[in-house]
N, C-alpha and C positions, 0 to 999 in steps of 0.2 A: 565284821561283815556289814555291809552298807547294804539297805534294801531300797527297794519303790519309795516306801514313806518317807525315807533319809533324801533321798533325791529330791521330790516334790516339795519338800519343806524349804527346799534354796531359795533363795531370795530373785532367783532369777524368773522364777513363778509365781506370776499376780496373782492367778488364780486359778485352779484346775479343776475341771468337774469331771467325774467318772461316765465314761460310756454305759459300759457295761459293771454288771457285780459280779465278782471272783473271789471264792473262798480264800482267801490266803493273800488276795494282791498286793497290799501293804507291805508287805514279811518277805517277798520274794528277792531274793538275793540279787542287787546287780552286779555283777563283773568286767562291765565296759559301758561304755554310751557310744552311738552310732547317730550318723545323721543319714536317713534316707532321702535322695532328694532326685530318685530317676527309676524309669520303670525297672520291672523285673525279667523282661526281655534277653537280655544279656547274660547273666549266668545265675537266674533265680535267686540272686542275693545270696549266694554261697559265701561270700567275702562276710558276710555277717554270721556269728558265730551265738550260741545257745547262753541266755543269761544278760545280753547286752538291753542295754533300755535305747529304746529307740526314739529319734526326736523329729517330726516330719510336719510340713505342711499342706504335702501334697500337690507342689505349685504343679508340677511336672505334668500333675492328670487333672490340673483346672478345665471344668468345662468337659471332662472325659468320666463320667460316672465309674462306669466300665473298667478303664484303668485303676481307678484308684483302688475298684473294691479286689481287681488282681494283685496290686500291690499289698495290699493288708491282708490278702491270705493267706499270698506266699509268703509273707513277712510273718504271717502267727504260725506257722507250720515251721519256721525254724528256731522255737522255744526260747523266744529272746523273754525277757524279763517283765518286761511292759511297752506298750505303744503311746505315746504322747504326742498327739496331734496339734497343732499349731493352729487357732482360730482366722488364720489371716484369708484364706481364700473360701471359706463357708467350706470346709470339706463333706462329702455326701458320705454318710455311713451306713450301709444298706445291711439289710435284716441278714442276709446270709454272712455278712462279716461280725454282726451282734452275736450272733448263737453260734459262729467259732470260733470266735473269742471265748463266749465263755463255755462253751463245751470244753476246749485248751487251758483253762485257765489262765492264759496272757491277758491282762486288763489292757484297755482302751481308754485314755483321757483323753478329752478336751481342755488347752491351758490359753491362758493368756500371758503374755509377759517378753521376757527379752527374746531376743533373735538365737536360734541354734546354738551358733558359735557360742555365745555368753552362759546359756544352759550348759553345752556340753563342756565348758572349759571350768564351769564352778563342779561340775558333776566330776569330771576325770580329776578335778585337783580334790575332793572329797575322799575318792577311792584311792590318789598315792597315800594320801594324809593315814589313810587306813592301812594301807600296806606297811607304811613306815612303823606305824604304831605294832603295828604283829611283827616286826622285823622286829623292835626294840625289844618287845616281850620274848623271843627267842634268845634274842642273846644273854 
């Protein structure tokens, strides 16, 4: 099982500070990585599914407070694994996105480091490398 802490420890993250504290954040299982990169307008982020760690910088709601903190609600509301924000456009994280976060227990980072794509592409090669490893042990 790959969790948050498996993930964050890639080399693709300079360095990530916590938003919010959630009991368990580290521990929490991820089972995909997503990149969100456009509002929730369109069909509430249904295409993202419970468990996913999500990689965003928010460029989409630069300059739009408002958006972004609708984009992170509805995005904690479908029990993805954790939120890890992108420091590139100073994202705004407002107090009602802080306290459902951690009401939900979905953590909130702040990272620094490579671009999405290179994140999500060391993170989903983590999780085959994982699947493979439970496959072998099955057989």
């Amino acid at each position: 099982m790959i969790t948050v802490a498996d993930i964050l420890a890639l080399p693709a993250f300079e360095q990530v500070q916590p938003i919010t504290q959630c009991v368990g954040a580290g521990a929490r299982e991820v089972r995909n990585v997503g990149i969100l990169d456009c509002p929730p307008d369109y069909n509430e982020y249904s295409v993202y599914v419970a468990g996913e760690l999500i990689l965003t910088n928010l460029g989409f709601a630069f300059g739009n407070p408002g958006m972004a903190e609708k984009s992170l609600l509805t995005m904690l509301r479908r029990d993805v694994a954790a939120i890890a924000i992108k420091t590139v456009y100073e994202p705004p994280i407002s107090d009602v996105v802080r306290k459902e976060s951690t009401a939900r227990g979905v953590p909130l980072y702040l990272y620094d480091g490579a671009y999405h794509e290179t994140v999500a592409y060391q993170s989903l090669d983590l999780l085959q490398r994982d699947r493979d490893e439970l496959d072998k042990g099955k057989a």
